[in-house]
C-alpha positions, 0 to 999 in steps of 0.5 A: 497345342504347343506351350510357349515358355518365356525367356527371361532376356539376358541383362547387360550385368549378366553378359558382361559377367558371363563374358568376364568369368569366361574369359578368367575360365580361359586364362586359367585353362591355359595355364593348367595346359602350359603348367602340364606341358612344362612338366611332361613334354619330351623336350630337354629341360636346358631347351624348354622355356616353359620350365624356365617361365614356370621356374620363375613364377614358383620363385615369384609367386610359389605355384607354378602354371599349373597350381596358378591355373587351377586357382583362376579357374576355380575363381571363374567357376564360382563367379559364373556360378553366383551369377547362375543363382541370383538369375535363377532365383529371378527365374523362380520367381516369375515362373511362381507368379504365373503359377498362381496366376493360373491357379486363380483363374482356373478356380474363378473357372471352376466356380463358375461351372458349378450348380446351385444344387452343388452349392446347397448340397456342401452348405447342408453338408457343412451345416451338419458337419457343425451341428456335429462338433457342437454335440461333440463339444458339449458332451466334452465340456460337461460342468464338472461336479463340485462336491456336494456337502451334506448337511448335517441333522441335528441330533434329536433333542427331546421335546418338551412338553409344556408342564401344566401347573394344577391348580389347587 
């Protein structure tokens, strides 16, 4: 059975961005190969108007071709590279929502198939799994012996005995 995948269709912020950061890509891929041609073609220096643009853009800017080029596309690159992100966390996102969707249903399946004697079997189980941690919870909470003070007897006093007067 084959899986369909969905594809999340392209918004037009996305294609424009893309489009841009390509085209940004592109210039600064041409200037990396003007920027190497000007310093390494076989070609006098007093001849090659690649030297003498590149000359004039240090004096202007400070880098050359070169330099220049691989700014803007470091620039492109990381501009591609937000867009990437924040499209694949959308991504994420709906491939999550079905993930759980799925799950759902495929639990609402399974209780459905399962008999009453199962049912019972796991109340029974989880009846004695409790009547387990109440015995276990009133061995650990024992009342804890206050000290038992003795009274003390009161030492024997002699007893008296009634004196009998005689009578004369």
């Amino acid at each position: 059975m084959k899986k369909e995948t969905k594809k999340l269709p392209l918004s037009i912020f996305e294609i424009v961005w893309y489009s841009l950061m390509a085209g940004l890509g592109l210039w600064g891929l041409t200037y990396i190969v003007l920027g190497l041609v000007a310093a390494y073609a076989p070609i006098p220096d007093a001849d090659n108007k690649l030297v003498d643009g590149n000359n004039a853009i240090v004096k202007a800017f400070g880098l050359g071709f070169f330099g220049w080029g691989l700014i803007i596309l470091a620039i492109a690159a990381v501009g591609a590279v937000i867009a990437l992100l924040l499209t694949s966390r959308k991504a994420d996102r709906e491939y999550e929502k079905s993930q759980r969707r799925a799950a759902i249903r495929a639990s609402a399946r399974k209780v459905d198939s399962v008999d009453e004697a199962e049912i019972i079997k796991a109340q029974e189980e989880y009846k004695k799994e409790k009547e387990e941690d109440r015995t276990t919870q009133t061995v650990q909470e024992e009342p804890v012996e206050e000290p038992v003070q003795e009274e003390v007897a009161p030492e024997a006093e002699p007893v008296l005995e009634p004196v009998k007067e005689e009578k004369e």
